[in-house]
C-alpha positions as CSV (number, residue, x, y, z in Angstrom):
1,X,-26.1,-2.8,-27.8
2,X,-27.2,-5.5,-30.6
3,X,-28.5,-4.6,-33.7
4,X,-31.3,-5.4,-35.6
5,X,-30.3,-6.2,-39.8
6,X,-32.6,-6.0,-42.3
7,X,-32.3,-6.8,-46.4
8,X,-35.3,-5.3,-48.3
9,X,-36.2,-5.2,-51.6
10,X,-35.2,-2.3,-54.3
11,X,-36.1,-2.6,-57.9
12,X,-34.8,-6.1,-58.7
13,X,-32.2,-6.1,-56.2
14,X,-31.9,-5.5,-52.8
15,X,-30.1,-3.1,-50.0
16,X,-28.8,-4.0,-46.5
17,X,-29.2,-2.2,-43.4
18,X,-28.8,-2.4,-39.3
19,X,-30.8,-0.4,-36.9
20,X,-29.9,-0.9,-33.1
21,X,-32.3,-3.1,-31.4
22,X,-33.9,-1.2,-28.7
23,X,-34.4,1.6,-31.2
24,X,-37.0,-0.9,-33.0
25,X,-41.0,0.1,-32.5
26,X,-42.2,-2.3,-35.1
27,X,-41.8,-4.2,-37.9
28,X,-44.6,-4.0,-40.1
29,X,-44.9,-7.5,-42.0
30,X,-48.9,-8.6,-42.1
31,X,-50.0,-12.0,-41.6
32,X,-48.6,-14.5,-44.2
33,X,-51.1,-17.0,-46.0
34,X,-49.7,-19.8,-47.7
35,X,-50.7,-20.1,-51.7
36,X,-52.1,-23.1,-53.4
37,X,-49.7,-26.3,-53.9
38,X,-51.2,-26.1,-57.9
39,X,-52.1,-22.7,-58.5
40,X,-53.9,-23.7,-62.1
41,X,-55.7,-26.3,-60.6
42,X,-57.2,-24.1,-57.3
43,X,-58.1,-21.3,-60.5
44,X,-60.2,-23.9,-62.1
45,X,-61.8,-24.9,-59.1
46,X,-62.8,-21.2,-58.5
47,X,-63.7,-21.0,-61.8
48,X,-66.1,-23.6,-61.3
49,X,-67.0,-22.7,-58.0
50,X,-67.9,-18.8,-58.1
51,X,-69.6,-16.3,-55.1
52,X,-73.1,-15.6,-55.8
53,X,-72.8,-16.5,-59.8
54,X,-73.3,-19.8,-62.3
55,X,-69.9,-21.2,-63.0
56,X,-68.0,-19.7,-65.6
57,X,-69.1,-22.7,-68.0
58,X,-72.2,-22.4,-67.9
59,X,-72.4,-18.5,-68.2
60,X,-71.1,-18.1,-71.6
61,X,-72.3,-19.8,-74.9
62,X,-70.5,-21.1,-77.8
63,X,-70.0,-18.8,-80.9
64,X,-70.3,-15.8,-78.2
65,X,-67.8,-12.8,-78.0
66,X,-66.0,-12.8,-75.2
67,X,-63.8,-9.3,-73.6
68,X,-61.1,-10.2,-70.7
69,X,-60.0,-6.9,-68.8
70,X,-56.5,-7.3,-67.8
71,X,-54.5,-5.1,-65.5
72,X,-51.7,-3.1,-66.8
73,X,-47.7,-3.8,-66.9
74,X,-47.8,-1.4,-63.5
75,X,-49.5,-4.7,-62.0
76,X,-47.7,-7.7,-62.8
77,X,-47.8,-8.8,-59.3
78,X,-51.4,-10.3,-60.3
79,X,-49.4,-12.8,-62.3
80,X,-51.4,-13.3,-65.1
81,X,-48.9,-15.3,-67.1
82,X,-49.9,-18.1,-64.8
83,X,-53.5,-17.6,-64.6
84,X,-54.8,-16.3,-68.3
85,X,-54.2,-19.3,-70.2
86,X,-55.6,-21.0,-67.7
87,X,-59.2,-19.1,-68.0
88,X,-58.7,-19.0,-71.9
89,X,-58.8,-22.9,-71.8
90,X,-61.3,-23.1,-69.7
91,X,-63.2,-20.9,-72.1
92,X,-62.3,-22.9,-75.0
93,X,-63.7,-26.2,-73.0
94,X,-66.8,-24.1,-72.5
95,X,-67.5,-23.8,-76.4
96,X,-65.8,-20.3,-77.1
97,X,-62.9,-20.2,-79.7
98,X,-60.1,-18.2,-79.6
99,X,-61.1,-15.8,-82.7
100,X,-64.0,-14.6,-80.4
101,X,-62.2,-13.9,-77.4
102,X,-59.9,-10.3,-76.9
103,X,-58.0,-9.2,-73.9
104,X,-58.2,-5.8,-73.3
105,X,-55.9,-4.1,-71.4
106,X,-57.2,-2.2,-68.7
107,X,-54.7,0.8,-68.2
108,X,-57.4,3.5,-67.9
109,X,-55.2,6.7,-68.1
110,X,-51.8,5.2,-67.9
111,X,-49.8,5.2,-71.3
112,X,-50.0,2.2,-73.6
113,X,-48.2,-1.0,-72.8
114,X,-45.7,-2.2,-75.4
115,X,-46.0,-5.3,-77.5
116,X,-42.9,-6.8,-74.8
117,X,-45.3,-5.6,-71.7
118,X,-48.1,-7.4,-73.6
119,X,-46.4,-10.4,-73.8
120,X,-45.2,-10.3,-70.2
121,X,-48.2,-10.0,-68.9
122,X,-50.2,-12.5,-71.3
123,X,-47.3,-14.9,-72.4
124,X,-46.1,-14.6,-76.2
125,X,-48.6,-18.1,-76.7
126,X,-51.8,-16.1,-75.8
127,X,-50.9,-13.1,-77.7
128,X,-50.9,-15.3,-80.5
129,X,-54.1,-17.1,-79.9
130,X,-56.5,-14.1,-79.2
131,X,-56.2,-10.4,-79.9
132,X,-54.6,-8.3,-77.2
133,X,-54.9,-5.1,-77.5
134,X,-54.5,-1.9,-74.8
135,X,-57.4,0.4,-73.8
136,X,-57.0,4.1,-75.4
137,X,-59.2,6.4,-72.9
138,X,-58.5,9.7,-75.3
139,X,-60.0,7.8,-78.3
140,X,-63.1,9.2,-77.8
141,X,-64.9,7.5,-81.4
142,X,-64.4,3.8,-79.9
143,X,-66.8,4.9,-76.7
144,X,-69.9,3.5,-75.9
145,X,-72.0,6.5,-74.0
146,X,-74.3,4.6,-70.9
147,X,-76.0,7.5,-68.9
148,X,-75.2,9.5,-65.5
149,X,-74.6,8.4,-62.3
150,X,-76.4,10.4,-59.4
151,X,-73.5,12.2,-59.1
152,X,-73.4,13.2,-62.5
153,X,-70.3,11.5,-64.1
154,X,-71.3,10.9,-67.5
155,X,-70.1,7.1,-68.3
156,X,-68.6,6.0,-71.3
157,X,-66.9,2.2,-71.6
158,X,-64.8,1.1,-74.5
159,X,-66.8,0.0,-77.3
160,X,-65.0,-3.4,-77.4
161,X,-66.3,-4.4,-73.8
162,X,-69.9,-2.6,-74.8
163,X,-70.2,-4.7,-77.8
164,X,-68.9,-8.2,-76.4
165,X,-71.7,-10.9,-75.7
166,X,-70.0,-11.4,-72.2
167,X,-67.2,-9.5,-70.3
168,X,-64.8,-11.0,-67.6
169,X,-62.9,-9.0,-65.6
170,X,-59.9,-10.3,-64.2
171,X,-57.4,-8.5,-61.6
172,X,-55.9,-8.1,-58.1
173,X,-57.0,-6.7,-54.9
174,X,-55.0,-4.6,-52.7
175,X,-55.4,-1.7,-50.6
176,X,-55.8,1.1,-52.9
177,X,-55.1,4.6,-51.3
178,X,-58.0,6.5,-53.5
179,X,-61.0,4.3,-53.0
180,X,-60.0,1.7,-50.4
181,X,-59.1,-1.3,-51.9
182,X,-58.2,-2.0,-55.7
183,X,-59.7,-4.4,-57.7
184,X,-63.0,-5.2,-58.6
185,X,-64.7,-1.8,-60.4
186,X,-61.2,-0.7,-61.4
187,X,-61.1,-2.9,-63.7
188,X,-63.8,-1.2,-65.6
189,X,-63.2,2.6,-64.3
190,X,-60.9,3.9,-64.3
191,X,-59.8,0.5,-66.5
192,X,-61.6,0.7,-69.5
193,X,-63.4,4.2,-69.1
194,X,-63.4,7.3,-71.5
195,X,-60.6,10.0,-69.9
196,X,-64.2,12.6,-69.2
197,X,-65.4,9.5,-67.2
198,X,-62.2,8.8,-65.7
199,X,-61.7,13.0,-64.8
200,X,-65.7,13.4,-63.9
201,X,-65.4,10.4,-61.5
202,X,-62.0,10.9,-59.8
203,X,-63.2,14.6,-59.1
204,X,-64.8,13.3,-56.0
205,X,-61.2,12.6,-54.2
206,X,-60.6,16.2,-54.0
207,X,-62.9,18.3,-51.3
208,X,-65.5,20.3,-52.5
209,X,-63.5,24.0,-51.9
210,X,-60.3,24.7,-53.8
211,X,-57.7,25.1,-51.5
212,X,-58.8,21.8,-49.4
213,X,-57.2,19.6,-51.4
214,X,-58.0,15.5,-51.3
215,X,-60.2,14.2,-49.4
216,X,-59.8,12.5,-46.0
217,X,-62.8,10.0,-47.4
218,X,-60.4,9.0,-50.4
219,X,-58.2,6.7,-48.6
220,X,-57.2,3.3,-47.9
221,X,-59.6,0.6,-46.6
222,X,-62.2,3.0,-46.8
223,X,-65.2,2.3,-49.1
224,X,-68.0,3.0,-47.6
225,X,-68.6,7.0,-47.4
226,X,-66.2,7.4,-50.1
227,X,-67.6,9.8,-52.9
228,X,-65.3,8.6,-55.5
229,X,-65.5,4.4,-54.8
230,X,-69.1,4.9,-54.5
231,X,-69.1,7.0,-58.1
232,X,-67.1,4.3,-59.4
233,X,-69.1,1.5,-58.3
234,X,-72.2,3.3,-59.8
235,X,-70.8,3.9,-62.7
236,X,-69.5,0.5,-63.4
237,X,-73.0,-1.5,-62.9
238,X,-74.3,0.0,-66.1
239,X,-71.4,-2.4,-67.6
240,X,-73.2,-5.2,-66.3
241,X,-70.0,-7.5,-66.5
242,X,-70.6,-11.1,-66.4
243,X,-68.1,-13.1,-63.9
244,X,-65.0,-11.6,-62.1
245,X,-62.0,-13.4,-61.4
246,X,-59.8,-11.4,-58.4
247,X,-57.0,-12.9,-56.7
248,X,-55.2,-11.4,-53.7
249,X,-51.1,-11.9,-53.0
250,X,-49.9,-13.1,-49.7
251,X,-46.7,-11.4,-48.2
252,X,-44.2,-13.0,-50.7
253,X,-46.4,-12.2,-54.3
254,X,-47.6,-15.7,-54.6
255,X,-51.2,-15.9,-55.4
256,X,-53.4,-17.0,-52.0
257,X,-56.9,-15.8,-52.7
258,X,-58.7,-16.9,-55.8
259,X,-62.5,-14.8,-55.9
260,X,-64.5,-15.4,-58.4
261,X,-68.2,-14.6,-59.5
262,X,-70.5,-12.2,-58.8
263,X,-68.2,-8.6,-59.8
264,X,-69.2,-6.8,-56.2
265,X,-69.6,-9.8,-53.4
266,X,-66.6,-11.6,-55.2
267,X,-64.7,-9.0,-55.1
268,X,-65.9,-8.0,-51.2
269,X,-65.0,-11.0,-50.2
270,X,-61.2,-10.5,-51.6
271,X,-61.1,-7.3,-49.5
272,X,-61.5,-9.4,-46.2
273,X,-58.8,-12.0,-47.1
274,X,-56.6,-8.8,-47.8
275,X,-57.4,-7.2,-44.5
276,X,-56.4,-10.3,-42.7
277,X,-52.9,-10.2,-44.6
278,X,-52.0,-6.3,-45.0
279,X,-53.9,-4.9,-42.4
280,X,-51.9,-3.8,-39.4
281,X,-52.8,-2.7,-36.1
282,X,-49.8,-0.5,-34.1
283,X,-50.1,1.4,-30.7
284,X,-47.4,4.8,-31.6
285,X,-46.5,5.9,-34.6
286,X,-42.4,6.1,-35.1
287,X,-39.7,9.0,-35.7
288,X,-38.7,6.9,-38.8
289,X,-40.2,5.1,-41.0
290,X,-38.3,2.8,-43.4
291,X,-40.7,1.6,-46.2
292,X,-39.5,-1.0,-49.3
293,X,-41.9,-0.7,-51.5
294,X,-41.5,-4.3,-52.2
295,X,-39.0,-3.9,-55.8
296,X,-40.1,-4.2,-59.0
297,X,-42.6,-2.9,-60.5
298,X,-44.0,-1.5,-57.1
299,X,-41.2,1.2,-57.6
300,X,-41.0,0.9,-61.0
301,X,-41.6,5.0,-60.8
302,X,-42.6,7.4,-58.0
303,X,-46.3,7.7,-59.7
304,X,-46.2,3.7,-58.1
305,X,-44.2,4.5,-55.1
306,X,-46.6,7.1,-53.6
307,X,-49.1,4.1,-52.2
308,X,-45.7,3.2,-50.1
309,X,-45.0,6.3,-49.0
310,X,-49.4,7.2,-48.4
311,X,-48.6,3.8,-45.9
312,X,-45.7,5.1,-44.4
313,X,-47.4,8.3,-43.1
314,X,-49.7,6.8,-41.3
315,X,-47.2,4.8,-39.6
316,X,-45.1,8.3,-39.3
317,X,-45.3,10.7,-36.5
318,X,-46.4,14.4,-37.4
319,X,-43.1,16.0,-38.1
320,X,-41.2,12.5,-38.6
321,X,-39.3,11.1,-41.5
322,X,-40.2,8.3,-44.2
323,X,-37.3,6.7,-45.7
324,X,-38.7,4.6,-49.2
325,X,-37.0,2.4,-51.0
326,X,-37.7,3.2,-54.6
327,X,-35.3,2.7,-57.6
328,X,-38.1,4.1,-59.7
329,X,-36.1,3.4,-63.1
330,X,-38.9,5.4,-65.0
331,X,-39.3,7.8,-62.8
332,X,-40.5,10.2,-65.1
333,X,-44.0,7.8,-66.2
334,X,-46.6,9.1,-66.5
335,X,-45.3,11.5,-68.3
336,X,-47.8,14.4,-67.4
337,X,-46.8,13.6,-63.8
338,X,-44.1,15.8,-63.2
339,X,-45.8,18.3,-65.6
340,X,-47.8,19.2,-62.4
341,X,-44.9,20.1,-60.2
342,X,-44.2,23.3,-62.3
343,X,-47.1,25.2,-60.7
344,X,-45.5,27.8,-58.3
345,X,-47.0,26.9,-55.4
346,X,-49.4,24.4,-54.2
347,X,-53.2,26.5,-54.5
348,X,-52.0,27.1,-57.6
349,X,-51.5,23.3,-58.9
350,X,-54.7,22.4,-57.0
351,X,-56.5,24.5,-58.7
352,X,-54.8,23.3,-62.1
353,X,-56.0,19.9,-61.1
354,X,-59.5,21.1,-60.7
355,X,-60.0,22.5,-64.0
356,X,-58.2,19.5,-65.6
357,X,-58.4,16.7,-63.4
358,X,-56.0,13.9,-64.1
359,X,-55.6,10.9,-61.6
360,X,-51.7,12.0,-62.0
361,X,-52.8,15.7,-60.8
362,X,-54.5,14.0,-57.6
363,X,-51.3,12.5,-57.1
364,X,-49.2,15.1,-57.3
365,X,-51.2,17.7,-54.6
366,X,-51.4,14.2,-52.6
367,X,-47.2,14.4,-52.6
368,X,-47.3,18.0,-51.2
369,X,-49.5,17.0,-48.7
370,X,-47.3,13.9,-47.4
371,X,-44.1,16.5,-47.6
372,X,-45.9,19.0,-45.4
373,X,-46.7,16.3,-43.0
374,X,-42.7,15.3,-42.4
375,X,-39.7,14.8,-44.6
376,X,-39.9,12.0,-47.4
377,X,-36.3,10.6,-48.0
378,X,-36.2,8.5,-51.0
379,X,-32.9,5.7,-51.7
380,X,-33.2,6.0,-55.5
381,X,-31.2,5.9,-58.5
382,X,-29.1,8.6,-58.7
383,X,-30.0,10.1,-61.3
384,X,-33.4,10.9,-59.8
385,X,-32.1,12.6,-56.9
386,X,-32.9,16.3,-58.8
387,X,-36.3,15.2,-60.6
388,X,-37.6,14.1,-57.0
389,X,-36.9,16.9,-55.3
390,X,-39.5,18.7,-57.5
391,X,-41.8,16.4,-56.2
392,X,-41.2,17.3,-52.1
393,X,-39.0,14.4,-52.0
394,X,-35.2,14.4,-50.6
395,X,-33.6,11.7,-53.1
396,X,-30.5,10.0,-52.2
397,X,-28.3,7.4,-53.4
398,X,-27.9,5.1,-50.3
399,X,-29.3,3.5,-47.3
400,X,-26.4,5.2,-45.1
401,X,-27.2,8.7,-46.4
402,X,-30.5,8.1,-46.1
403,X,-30.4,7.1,-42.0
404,X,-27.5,10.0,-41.7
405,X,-30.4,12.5,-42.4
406,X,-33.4,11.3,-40.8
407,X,-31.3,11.1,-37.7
408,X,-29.9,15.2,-38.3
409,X,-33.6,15.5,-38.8
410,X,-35.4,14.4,-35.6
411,X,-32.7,15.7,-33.5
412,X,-32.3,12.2,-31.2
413,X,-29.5,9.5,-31.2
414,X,-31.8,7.3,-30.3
415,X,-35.0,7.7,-32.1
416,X,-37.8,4.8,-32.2
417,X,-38.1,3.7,-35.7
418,X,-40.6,1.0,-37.8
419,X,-39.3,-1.2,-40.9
420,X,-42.1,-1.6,-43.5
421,X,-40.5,-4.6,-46.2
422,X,-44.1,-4.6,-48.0
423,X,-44.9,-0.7,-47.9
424,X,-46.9,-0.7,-50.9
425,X,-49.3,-3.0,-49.7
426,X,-48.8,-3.0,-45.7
427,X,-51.5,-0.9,-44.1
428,X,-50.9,0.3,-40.7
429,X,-54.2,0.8,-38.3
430,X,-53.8,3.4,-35.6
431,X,-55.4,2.1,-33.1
432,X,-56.2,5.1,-30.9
């Protein structure tokens, strides 16, 4: 009997492991694209080359005011140390100095990013060319109040992007396991939203009755029909946001897919390019699943890790195990996360959620839900083990512990297994 090794990625590191050969149903690894040769000089040519838009240049006007939405430190996959200078140039070149241009950073509920997170994700130079500053959804007196969508959210944006003469939002798209793919509107909610905004719109991932919890229509690759993308997409046209610059990784985190444009066919078109890469069809679902979620900072805490193990479920049989990789070294962010997980039982945080909904609340009944589907192993820092067990998650330092249960578990010696190196962003497609 031969056996099959694998090395996947762990926070910044990785771990080894060997499964026997014949035990292997799939290996869930997409279809690779290769990136640009120069990856400034393909952004410029989107840049002047959008979807269903003017070209950047000729969409803004010297001596205008310019607001850049850029993803938070939880994203720095997006790699906007490469790419933001890049677009601040080519603003420059179009007439607009760097006094009049700020870069907002669009965390909508998450905490605040630190001055070092800032300058990760915008280089030190552009944080001292143009103001960078982080979005603050609780400070309600720097809102700008819009209307209601149909659905009755009551939209407020951050007065910065209200008041700017043109807005640019820049980001990445993935599959998102909320409202199908990320990207796009997220950039404005949950990005730069009030927290009522943010609360009123994410409502519509939970089913209507308490006691339902989330809603099957909240879920990856799955936009149209789904309350809460449709909300958000409502909401976010009364922004009215000028050009959008999206990019989607290939298998490796290199930049492929440069969109830019017109904020909702842009952005449409990235969600085809990331169907082609992530999107996976498989015939049987497995006894294990192993899922990396693909290191740092896709596991940077196990708020992050869920969209691996969301991925892994659907790859799982009902009743299997997931095994994900996560060394979650701030396990604890959010911080109101775990707050959840002190409800007594599950009705009971649900209906916490509902009277004070948080996207870290939807999060958390999402977690039971996975755990009452099959057992969720996580390889982790140790000492995590104890916090993630409050969470419906089995924590344990290593791979071999990790295997030595999920075989206890489904009872077999030789049980058919699936290897997932890019969890967090691998989709699989049961195609039934």
């Amino acid at each position: 009997m031969t056996d099959r090794n694998f090395e996947l990625k762990i926070g910044k590191g990785t771990t080894f492991f060997s499964i026997p050969t014949d035990q292997l149903l799939y290996e869930l690894v997409g279809e690779n694209h290769t990136p640009p040769e120069d990856l400034a000089s393909a952004y410029r040519y989107a840049l002047a080359h959008p979807i269903d838009s003017p070209p950047l240049s000729e969409i803004v006007n010297p001596g205008e005011t310019v607001a850049i939405t850029v993803s938070d430190i939880t994203r720095v996959w997006q790699h906007n140390e490469l790419t933001l200078p890049v677009l601040i140039d080519s603003l420059n070149e179009a007439g607009i100095a760097d006094k009049d241009i700020t870069v907002i950073i669009a965390v909508g509920a998450h905490r605040q990013n630190t001055e070092t997170e800032l300058a990760e994700l915008c280089t030190e130079a552009v944080c001292k060319r143009v103001r960078v500053i982080n979005h603050n959804a609780w400070d309600s007196d720097n809102m700008v109040y819009y209307g209601k969508t149909s659905r009755g959210t009551e939209v407020s944006f951050n007065r910065i992007v209200a008041e700017a003469d043109r807005v640019i939002l820049t980001g990445g798209v993935i599959y998102h396991y909320m409202v199908g793919y990320g990207g796009g509107r997220k950039s404005i909610l949950p990005g730069v939203s009030s927290l009522k905004t943010i609360q009123q719109s994410h409502m519509w991932a939970m089913e209507k009755n308490l006691g339902d919890g989330s809603s099957p229509l909240a879920a990856n690759m799955k936009t149209e029909g789904n309350p809460a993308h449709e909300d958000m997409m409502e909401a976010a046209a009364f922004l009215k946001a000028d050009f959008i610059v999206n990019v989607v990784p290939n298998l490796d985190g290199d930049i492929t897919g440069i969109f830019t444009g017109n904020w909702v066919s842009a952005w449409q078109r990235a969600t085809k390019l990331v169907d082609k890469i992530f999107g996976v069809t498989i015939q049987a679902q497995a006894d294990i699943v192993i899922a990396s979620a693909g290191g740092y900072p896709k596991d940077i805490n196990l708020y992050q890790s869920q969209k691996t193990i969301d991925n892994a479920v659907y790859a799982m049989k009902p009743g299997g195990v997931a095994i994900i990789l996560a060394e979650c070294p701030d396990i604890k962010d959010p911080g109101e996360f775990f707050d959840w997980f002190t409800y007594p039982t599950a009705f009971d945080m649900e209906k916490a959620v509902r009277e004070n909904f948080l996207i870290s609340g939807w999060v958390a009944v999402r977690q039971l839900e996975y755990a009452s589907q099959g057992t969720i192993i996580m390889v982790t820092l140790e000492k995590n083990i104890k916090l993630a067990e409050n969470a419906g998650v089995q924590g344990v330092a290593t791979m071999e512990e990790a295997l030595a249960i999920a075989y206890r578990k489904c009872g077999s010696n030789s049980p058919k297994i699936t290897v997932m190196p890019q969890g967090a962003n691998t989709f699989p497609i049961l195609s039934i």
